[in-house]
N, C-alpha and C positions, 0 to 999 in steps of 0.2 A: 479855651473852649467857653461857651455859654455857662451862663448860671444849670441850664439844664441838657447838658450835652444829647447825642441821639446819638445809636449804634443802631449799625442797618447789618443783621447778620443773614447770613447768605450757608447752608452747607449740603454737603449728602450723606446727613446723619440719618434722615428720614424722621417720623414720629411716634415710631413705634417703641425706640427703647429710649430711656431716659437721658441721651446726650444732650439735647437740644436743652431740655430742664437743667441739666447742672450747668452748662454753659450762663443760663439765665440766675442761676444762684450763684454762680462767679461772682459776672457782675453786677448782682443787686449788692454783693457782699459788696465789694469793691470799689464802687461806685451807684449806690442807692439814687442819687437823684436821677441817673438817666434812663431815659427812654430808650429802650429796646423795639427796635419793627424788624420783623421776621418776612425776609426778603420771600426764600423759598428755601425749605429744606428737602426739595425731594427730587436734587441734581439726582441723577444717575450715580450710584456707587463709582466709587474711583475715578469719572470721568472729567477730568480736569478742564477739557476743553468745550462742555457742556456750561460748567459753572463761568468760565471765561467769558463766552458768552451772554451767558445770564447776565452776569453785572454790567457788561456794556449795553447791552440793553435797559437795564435799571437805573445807572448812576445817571441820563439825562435827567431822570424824573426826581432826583434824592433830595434834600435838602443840605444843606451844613449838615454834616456829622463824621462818624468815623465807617466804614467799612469793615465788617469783619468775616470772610472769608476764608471758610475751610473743606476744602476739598481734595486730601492730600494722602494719596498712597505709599507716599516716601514718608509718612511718619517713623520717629525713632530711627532714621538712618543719618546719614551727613547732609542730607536735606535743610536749607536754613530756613529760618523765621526769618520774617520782616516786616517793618513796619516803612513805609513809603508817604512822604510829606508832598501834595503838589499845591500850587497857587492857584486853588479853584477859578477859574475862568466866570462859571454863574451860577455861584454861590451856593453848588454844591458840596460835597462833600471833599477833604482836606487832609484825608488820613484812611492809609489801607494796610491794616493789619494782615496778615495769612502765608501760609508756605511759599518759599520762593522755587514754584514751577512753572511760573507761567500764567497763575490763576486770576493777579490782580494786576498784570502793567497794563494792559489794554486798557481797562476800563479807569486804571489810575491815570493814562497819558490823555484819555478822554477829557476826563474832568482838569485835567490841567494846563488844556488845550496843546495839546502835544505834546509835554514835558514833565518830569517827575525832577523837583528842586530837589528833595533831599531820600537817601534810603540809609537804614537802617537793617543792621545784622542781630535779631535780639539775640541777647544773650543767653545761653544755652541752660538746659534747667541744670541741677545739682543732681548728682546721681541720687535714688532714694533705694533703700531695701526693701519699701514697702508696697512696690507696686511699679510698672513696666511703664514703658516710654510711646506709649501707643494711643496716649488721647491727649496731644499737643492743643485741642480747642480746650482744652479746661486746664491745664498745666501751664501752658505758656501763652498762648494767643491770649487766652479771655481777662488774664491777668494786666497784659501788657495794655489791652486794651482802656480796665479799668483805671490803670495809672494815668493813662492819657486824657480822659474821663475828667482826673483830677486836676491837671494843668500841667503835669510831664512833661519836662522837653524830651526828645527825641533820642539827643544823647544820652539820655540817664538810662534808655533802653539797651544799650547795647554799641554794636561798631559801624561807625560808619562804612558805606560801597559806591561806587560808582554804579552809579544806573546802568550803562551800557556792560554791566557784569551782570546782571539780571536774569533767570532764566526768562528767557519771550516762546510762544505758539508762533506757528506756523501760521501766516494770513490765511484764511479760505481761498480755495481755489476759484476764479472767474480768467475765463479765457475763452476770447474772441477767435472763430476760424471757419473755416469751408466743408461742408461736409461734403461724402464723396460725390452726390449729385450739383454740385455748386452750390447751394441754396448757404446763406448764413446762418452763424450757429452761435449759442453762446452756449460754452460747458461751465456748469456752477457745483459746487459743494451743496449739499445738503448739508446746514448748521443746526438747524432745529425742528424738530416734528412735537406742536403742542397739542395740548391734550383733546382738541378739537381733530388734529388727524391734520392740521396746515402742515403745509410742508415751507419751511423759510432758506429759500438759495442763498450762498455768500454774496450774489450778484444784489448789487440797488439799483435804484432807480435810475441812477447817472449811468452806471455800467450798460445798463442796459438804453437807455439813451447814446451811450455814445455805440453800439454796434448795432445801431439801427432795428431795435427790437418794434413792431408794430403795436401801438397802440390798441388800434381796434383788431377783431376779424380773429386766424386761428393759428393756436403755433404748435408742431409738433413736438412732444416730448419722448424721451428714450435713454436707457441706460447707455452711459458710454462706453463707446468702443462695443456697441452688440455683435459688429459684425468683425471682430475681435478676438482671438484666441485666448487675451489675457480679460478681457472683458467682464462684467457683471453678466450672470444669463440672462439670455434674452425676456426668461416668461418672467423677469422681475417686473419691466415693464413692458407690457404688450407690444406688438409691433404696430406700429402706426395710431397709436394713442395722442388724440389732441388734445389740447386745451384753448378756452375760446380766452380771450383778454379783458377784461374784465374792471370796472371801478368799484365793487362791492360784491360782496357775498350774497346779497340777495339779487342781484339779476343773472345769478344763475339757477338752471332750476331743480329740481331736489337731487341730487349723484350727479351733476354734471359739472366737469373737472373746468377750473378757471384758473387764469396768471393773473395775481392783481401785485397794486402794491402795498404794502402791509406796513401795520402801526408803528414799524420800527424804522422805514424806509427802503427796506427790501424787497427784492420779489420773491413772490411764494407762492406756489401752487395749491389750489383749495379747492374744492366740494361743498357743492350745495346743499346745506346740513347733513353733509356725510366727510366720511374720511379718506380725502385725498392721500393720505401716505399707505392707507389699507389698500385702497384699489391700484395703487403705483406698485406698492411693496416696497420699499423706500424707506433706513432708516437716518438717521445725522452720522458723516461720515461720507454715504454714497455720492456718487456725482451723477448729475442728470444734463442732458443735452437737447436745448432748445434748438429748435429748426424752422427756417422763415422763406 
């Protein structure tokens, strides 16, 4: 590592109780000269595939450092630790600490331009009598972390794994089809609804290029499968709800619902300084169907 390593931590501790702070007196113990930046701690409780997200979104932007990532419901079970080495592509980050659920390959094979060199099984804490196996970011993550900090190799962490043993998430849903009037559709996941009230589809910009999604003019949106027995209800989203296509947030005009495409390369549905996921009803998870 550098003379001054950086740790990018990322959890859904939130800021209210003091985790995030011991975590940070870990590693100032542990490793005093680095730099700590505090990605986001206000994942969703328990939701893994929230924080998943997140870091794939973050790690384009990171510099060199280590990733450290906690977002883990399976704590204190047979849930492993890991640490994951890839060959940063552009000269981001190089190391991803966090529970092996799924939380960090994505955004680890990002930065490694599609590949994780090396993974690591850390080594399990030591039973203690003094206190329960329920806060692995200050027991074992933050710790491992700090070793790394130090110039650790990987191996002194624990056992090695074959990557393709890895827990992975499920891709977001995007699929291309006809709806029952003919017209083209494109059904996408809902990955993320920020605090603005955007609404961000698994679909990007390519996806939606390649199903002939209209640039300009208007496209229908609607819960899928409304006219569906297993369906979302229908008053999730109104029936016949549009959205005009849009290159920015301001050429819509104040509540008027737009498809642009968003700083991450997605598309997303938005409101003009309003909240598109309020008037849709829509939260991360649901799938919504584009009509053309």
């Amino acid at each position: 590592m550098s003379s001054r390593p950086t740790v990018f931590f990322l959890s859904d501790y939130g800021t209210q109780d003091e985790f995030v702070g011991v975590v940070h007196a870990v590693l100032a113990a542990g490793a005093p000269e680095a730099a700590v930046i505090d990605l986001t701690h206000q994942i969703p409780p328990f939701d893994v595939r929230a924080g998943a997200h997140a870091l794939v979104r973050a790690v384009p932007h990171l510099a060199a450092g280590i990733v450290l990532a906690v977002v883990d419901p399976g704590v204190g079970t047979v849930r492993r630790g890991l640490c994951l080495r890839v060959d940063a592509v552009s000269g981001g980050p190089a190391l991803f600490v966090g529970p092996d659920n799924g939380l960090l390959v994505g955004a680890a094979e990002w930065a490694g331009g599609g590949a994780i060199a090396e993974a690591v099984v850390l080594d399990p804490l030591p039973p203690s009598r003094e206190w329960g196996d329920t806060f692995d970011g200050r027991d074992l993550f933050a710790p491992a972390v700090a070793r790394l900090c130090q110039g650790a190799d990987l191996g002194t962490l624990g056992q090695p794994v074959e990557a393709h043993a890895l827990v992975r998430l499920f891709a977001g849903v995007v699929e291309q089809g006809r709806d029952h009037d003919g017209r083209r559709s494109l059904r996408c996941e809902v990955t993320w609804v920020d605090r603005f009230g955007n609404v961000q589809l698994a679909a990007t910009g390519a996806d939606g290029r390649a199903a002939g999604l209209p640039q300009r003019g208007v496209v229908e949106v609607s819960a899928f499968g409304s006219d569906n027995a297993v369906a979302l209800p229908g008053a999730l989203v109104p029936e016949g709800t549009t959205v005009r296509c849009v290159d920015a947030f301001a050429d819509l005009a104040h509540g008027e619902l737009g498809l642009l495409l968003d700083a991450n390369g997605h598309l997303a549905v938005v409101a003009g300084e309003a909240s598109a996921a309020h008037w849709l009803n829509v939260t991360a998870g649901e799938l919504l169907v584009l009509s053309w």
